[in-house]
Structure formats: C-alpha cells, structure tokens
C-alpha positions in Angstrom: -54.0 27.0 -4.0 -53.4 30.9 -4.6 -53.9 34.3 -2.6 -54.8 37.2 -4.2 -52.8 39.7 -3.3 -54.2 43.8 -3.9 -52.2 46.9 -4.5 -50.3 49.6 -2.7 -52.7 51.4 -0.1 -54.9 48.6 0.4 -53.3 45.8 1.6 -50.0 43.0 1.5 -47.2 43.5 -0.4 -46.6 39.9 -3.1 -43.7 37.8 -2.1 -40.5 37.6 -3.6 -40.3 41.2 -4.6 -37.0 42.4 -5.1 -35.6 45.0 -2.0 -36.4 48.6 -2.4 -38.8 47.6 -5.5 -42.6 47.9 -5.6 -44.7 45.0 -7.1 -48.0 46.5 -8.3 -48.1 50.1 -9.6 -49.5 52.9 -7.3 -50.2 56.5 -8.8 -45.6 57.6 -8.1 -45.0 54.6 -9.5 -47.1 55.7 -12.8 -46.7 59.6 -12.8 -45.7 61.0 -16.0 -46.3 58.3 -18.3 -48.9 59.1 -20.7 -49.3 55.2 -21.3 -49.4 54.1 -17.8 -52.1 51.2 -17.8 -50.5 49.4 -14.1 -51.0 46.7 -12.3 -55.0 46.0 -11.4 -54.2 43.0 -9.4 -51.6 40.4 -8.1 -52.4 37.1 -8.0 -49.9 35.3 -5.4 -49.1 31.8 -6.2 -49.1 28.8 -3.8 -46.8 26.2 -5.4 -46.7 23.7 -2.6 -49.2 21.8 -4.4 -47.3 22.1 -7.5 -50.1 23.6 -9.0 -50.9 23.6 -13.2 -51.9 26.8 -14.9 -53.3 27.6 -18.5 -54.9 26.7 -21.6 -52.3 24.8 -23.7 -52.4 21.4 -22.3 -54.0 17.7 -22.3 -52.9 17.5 -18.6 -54.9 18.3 -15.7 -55.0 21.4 -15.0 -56.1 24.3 -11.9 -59.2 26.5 -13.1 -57.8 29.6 -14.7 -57.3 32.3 -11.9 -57.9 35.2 -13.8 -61.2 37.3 -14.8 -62.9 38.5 -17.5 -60.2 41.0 -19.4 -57.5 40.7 -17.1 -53.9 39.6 -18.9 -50.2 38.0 -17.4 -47.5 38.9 -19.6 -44.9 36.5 -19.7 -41.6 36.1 -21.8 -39.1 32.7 -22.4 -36.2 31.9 -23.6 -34.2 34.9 -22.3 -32.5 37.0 -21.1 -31.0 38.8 -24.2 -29.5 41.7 -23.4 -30.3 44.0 -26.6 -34.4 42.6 -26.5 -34.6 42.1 -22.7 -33.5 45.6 -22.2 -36.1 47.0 -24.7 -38.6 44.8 -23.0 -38.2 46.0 -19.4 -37.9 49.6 -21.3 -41.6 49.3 -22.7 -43.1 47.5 -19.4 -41.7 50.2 -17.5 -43.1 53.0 -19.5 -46.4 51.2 -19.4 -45.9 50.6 -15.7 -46.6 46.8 -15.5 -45.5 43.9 -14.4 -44.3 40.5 -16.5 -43.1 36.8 -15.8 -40.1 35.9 -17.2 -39.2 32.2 -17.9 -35.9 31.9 -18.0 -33.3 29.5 -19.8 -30.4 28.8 -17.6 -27.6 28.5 -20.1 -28.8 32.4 -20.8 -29.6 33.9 -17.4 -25.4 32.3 -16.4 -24.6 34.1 -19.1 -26.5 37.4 -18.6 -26.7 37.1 -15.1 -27.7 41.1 -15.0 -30.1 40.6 -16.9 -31.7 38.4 -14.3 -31.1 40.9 -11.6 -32.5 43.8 -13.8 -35.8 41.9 -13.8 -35.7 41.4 -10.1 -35.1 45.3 -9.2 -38.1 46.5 -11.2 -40.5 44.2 -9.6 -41.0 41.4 -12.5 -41.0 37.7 -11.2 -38.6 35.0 -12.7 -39.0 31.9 -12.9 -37.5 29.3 -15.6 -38.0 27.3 -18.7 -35.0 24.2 -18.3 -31.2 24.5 -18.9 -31.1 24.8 -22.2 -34.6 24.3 -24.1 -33.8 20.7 -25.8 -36.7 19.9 -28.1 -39.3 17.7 -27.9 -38.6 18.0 -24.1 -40.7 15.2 -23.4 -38.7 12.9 -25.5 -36.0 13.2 -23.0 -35.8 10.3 -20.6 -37.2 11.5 -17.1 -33.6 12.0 -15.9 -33.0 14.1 -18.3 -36.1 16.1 -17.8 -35.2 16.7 -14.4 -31.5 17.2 -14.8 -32.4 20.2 -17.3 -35.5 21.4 -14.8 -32.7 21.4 -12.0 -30.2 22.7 -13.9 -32.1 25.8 -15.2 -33.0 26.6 -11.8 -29.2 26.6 -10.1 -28.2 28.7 -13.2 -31.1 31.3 -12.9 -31.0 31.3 -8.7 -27.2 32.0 -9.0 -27.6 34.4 -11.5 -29.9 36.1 -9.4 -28.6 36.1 -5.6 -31.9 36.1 -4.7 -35.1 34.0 -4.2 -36.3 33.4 -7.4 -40.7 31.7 -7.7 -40.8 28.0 -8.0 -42.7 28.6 -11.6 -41.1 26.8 -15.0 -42.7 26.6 -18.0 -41.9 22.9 -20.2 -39.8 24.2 -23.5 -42.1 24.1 -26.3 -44.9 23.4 -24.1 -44.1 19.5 -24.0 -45.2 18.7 -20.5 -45.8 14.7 -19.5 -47.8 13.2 -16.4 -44.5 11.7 -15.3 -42.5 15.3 -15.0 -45.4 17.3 -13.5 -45.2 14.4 -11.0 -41.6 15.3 -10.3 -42.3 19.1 -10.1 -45.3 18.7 -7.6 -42.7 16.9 -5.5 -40.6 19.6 -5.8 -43.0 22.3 -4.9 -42.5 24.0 -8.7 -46.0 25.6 -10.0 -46.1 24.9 -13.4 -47.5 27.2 -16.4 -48.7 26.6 -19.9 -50.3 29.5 -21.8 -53.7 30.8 -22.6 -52.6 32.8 -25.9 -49.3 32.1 -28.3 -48.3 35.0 -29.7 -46.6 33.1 -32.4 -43.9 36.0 -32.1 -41.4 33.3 -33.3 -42.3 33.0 -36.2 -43.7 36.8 -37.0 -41.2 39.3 -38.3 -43.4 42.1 -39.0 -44.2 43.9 -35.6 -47.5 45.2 -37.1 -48.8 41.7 -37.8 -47.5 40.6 -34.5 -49.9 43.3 -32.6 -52.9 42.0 -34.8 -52.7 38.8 -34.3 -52.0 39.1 -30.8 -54.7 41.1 -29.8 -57.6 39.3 -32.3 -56.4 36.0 -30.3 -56.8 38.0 -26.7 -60.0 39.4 -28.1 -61.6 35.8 -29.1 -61.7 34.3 -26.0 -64.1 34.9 -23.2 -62.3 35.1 -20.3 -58.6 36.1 -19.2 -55.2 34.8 -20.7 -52.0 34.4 -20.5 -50.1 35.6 -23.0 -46.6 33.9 -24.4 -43.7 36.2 -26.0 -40.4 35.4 -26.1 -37.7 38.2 -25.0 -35.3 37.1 -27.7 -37.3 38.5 -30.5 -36.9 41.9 -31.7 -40.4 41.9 -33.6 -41.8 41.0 -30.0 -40.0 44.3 -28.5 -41.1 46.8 -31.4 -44.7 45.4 -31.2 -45.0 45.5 -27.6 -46.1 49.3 -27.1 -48.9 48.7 -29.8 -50.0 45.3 -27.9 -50.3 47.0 -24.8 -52.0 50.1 -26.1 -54.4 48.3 -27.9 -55.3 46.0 -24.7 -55.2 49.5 -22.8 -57.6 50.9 -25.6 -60.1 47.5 -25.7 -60.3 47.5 -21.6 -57.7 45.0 -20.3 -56.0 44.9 -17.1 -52.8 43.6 -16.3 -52.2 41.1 -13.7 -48.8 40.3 -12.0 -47.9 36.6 -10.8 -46.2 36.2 -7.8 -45.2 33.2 -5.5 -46.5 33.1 -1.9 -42.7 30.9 -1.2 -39.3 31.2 -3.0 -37.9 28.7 -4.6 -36.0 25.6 -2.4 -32.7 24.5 -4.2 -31.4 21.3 -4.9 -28.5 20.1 -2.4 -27.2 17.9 -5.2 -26.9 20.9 -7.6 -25.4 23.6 -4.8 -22.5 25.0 -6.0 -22.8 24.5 -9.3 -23.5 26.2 -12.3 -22.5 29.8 -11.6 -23.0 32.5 -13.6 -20.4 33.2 -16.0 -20.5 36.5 -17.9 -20.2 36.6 -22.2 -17.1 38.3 -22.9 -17.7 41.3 -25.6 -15.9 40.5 -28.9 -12.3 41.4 -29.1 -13.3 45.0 -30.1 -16.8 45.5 -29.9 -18.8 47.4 -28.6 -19.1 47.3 -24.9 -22.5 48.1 -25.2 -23.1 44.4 -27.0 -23.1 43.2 -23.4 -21.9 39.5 -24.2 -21.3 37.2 -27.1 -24.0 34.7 -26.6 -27.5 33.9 -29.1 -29.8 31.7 -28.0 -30.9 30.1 -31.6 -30.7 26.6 -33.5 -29.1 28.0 -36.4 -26.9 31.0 -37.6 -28.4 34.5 -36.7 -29.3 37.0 -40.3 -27.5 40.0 -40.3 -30.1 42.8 -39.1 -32.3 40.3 -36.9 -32.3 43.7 -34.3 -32.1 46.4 -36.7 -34.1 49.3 -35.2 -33.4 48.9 -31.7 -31.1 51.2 -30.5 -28.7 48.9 -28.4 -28.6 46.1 -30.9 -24.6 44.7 -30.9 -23.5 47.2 -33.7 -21.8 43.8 -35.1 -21.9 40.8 -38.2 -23.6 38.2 -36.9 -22.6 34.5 -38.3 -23.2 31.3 -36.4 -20.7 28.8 -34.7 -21.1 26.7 -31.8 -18.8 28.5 -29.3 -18.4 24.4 -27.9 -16.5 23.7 -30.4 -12.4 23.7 -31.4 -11.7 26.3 -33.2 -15.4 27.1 -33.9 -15.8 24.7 -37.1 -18.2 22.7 -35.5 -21.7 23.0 -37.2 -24.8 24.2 -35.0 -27.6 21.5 -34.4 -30.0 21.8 -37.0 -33.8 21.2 -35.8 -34.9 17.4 -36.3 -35.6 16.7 -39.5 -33.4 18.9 -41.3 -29.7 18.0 -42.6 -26.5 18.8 -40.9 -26.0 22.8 -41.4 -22.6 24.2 -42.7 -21.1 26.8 -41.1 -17.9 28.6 -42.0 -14.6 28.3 -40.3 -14.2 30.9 -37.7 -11.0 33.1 -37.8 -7.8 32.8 -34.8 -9.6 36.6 -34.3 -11.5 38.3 -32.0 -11.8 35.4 -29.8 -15.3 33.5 -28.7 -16.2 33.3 -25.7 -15.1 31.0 -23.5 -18.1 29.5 -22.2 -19.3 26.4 -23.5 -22.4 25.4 -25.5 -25.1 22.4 -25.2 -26.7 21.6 -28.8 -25.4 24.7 -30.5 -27.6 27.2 -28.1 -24.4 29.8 -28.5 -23.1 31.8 -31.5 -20.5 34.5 -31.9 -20.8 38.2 -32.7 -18.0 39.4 -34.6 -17.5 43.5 -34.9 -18.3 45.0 -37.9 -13.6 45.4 -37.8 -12.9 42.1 -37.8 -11.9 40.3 -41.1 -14.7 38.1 -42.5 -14.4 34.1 -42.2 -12.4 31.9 -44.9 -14.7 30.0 -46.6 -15.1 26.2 -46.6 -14.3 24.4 -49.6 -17.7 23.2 -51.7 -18.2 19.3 -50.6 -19.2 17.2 -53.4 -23.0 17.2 -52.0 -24.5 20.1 -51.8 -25.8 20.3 -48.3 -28.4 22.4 -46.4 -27.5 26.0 -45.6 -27.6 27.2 -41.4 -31.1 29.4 -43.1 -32.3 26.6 -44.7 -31.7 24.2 -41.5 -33.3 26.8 -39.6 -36.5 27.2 -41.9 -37.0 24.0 -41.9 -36.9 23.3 -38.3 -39.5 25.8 -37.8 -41.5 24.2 -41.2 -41.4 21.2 -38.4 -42.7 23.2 -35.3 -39.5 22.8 -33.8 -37.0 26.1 -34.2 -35.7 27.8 -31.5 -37.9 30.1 -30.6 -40.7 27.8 -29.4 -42.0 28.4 -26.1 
C-alpha cells in the first residue's frame, strides 16, 4: 500500500522528514540554481505490508508506482564522506531528493554522514551490516542478524526515525528473507535501472549509459548508484541534466511509518567515529573504505575534499594490520604489505576486510613483505577478479 504524497502549497508534508527540512522542492527551495529540476512528486511508502518494489527480481513483486518519465534516485553502500559529500553537493544544486541505502558498519563510522542526509530532506534506509556476498547464501540467521544489525547501526547513527526500506546487497533477495522482512514491517526495494557505476571509471561513459538505459524503457525507474564511487559523483550533474534536458521528473520516496527497532539489538552497535590518520588532514573525515580489496592511489582524484593521502589496504581487524583483506570468491588469498607502528589505524574493527587505512602523504611508506616461493595474486588482481565474477565490492 502507498499514499502519494504532493508538494509544498498543495497539500501533506511526507513522513520522516528531518526537523526544520523540507521534503519536496518549492520555488525558495530552488531559487538561484540555474539547474534546479525539484521534486514533481513524493510517493509515501506504506511498509506495514512489507511491500516489494522494482524491476530486478524473480520474486513477487508490487506494480511499479511510478509514471511515465518520472525517476527515484537512490545510492548504497555509503556513506563515504569525500563521495557522499559531493553527492548531497550536486542533489542540492539540482534541488532533488534521493534514497540512500545504507551499510551499517559505514553509517557507525560516519555517523554525520547519516545525519547530513537527514537535514536536507533525503530518506535513509539500509542495505545490511556489512554487505557479505552472495547474501543469500547466508543461512537465514545470518540474513537477519546482518538486516538487524544494519538497521541498529544506521538508527543510532542517526538519532532519528530512519524508513523501514533495505535493499538485499547485491540484489540477492530469497522468499524466506522477504518473509522475515514483511514480519518486520521493512518495505523492500530492488532496482529498475543499474547504473553499473561500479564497474565504470570514466564519468562520461557512466552518463551515457545511464541515461540510454533510462531512455529504453517505457515507463519510470529506479535508478541504482553507489555513493562510494567518485566516477558516480563527477557524472551525476551530466545524468541529471540530461534527464532534465529528455523530460524526466524526479520522484522522492518516503515512508508513511518510521522504522520499529529490535529490542534484542537496543543498545547496541553505536556509532563510533573513524579517527583521522595520525597527521592527516582533518578534512579526510575518518580512516575507513568500504572495498574488498586495496584502494589505487587517485580512486578520488578530482574531487576537491578527497583525503589528500596514499591509500594502501589492510584490514583494520587485524594485529598489527598484516592480515590480508578478503578477496572476492573465487580469487586467491591477496597480499598486503605489513603496516608500519605509525600513524595508527583506527580502532574500530572490521568484518571481511570491509576497512582499510589511509595513510598521509608524511608518513613513511610500508616495509615490504618478503617474496613467498609462490607467486600469489596481487590485492588489484584479487579485486579484478572478484568483479570478473560479479561479485566486487561495489555491487548493489
């Protein structure tokens, strides 16, 4: 079931929007910006059902609630502070509204991050604890354990209502879970359109391929980016001013009822802040990466407030840091180098190397393992090949 909910001067105001913000763009909201498209519509969720949205699935599903040429924007696997910021940047300028599925091992680390969402009207839901792949390989207590996890981590994060909306990491959804999250009142969303922004670089290729997949179906989508990828936050201007120039409206998802927490999981799982890198910049915001595998050197060249820093991957889990990151299935054990006594990590802990370390650009470089007598994989080759499988990090 769903209400549709209609903009400033002509009716309700959506649930869950964040004090002193407005949800749905009326003409002060949009003054001044040249590429204001706003909000045409918001569409307010009823989750009691447990409802099941979008394209993507072999489930049963609710008919599509949107029109011809209407759009969601929604974004996983954050927040990271140096995309997220450029993200909320762009959707601001554009003055429109987003979804963000979060993960909760990032949203107790960037637990601002959460809240910036909040105050500018965006809705936030989440995508599990901490985005195990195939998801629905895990036994169903595990399922659950990650669905209830991410959403103590996210709802502490934000110290407010949050919408009972998840999305299954790499779309792997299963009768038996949707069961559980109808029980729990959690709507659940697939996608209409993959961007495929994890595994485009190039921000002009992401932009065509985006809007040529918008553009090929008949009726309205919902549109999957990830706010961990920089390509995804230097395309997103062209995206939406080419669905501006091509006649699409943007619709904002909101939930009619906040989501109810778990007694079993109260208390638990509060957030708790990266540390900046023993002289960093404090502008790096934190220490955490959400990837399967070592982070290249440049991966956010040409945003501004990118961590001015080396980046090199060890699981922050580990003693010392000489524990290697999980490498996607399939691929061989990666090799990381042995992390120096400084700066420090941070002290937060890791679940299947989700965390690496930023080091500034002053700190010394890492010794070197010694070669073993097999030549193993290298953290980039691990990675490639995880994604070769359809299963690297930035899946949805």
């Amino acid at each position: 079931m769903l209400a549709l909910g209609v903009l400033a001067g002509g009716g309700s105001v959506p649930a869950l929007a964040a004090p002193g913000s407005t949800v749905g763009s009326n003409v002060a909201d949009c003054a001044g910006k040249p590429d204001a498209m706003g909000v045409s519509r918001v569409v307010v969720i009823d989750p009691n059902d447990g409802p099941y949205y979008g394209l993507e699935t072999k489930q049963p599903r609710k008919p599509s609630f949107l029109r011809q040429k209407e759009i969601v924007l929604t974004f996983d696997d954050g927040p990271m502070p140096w995309i997220t910021k450029s993200i909320l940047q762009t959707l601001d300028d554009f003055c429109v509204k987003a979804t963000f599925f979060s993960i909760g091992e990032m949203a107790q680390h960037y637990p601002e991050w959460i809240n910036k969402e909040l105050a500018r009207g965006h809705t936030v839901g989440t995508h599990s604890w901490s985005h195990p792949l195939p998801f629905n390989k895990l036994t169903e207590e595990a399922q659950q354990d990650q669905i209830e996890r991410g959403f103590a981590a996210v709802s502490n994060a934000a110290r407010t209502p949050i919408a009972p909306f998840f999305r299954f990491p790499g779309l792997g959804d299963s009768p038996e879970t949707l069961a559980y999250l109808r029980s729990r009142h959690i709507a659940t969303f697939t996608v209409d359109v993959v961007s495929n922004d994890s595994y485009t670089a190039e921000p002009e290729k992401l932009t065509q391929q985006t809007l040529e997949k918008v553009e090929a179906r008949t009726w309205g989508s919902i549109i999957l980016f990830h706010d961990i990828k920089a390509s995804t936050a230097k395309a997103l201007p062209n995206i939406l001013r080419g669905l501006k120039e091509r006649g699409y409206r943007i619709v904002h998802m909101t939930s009619k009822t906040p989501y109810q927490p778990n007694p079993a999981y109260a208390g638990k799982l509060r957030p708790l802040p990266a540390r900046v890198a023993s002289g960093g910049p404090a502008s790096a915001a934190g220490t955490s990466l959400p990837f399967y595998g070592a982070v290249k050197p440049g991966y956010a060249q040409g945003l501004p407030w990118a961590p001015k820093g080396t980046e090199r991957g060890f699981d922050s889990s580990a003693p010392n840091g000489t524990k290697p990151l999980r490498a996607a299935t399939g691929a061989q054990p990666a090799t990381v180098q042995k992390r120096p006594a400084k700066p420090a990590p941070s002290s937060s802990t890791s679940s299947g190397g989700w965390l690496t370390t930023i080091f500034p650009d002053s700190s010394p470089p890492p010794a070197k393992k010694p070669p073993k007598p097999k030549k193993p994989v290298e953290v980039s080759n691990a990675v490639d090949a995880g994604l070769s499988a359809g299963l690297g990090a930035g899946r949805p």
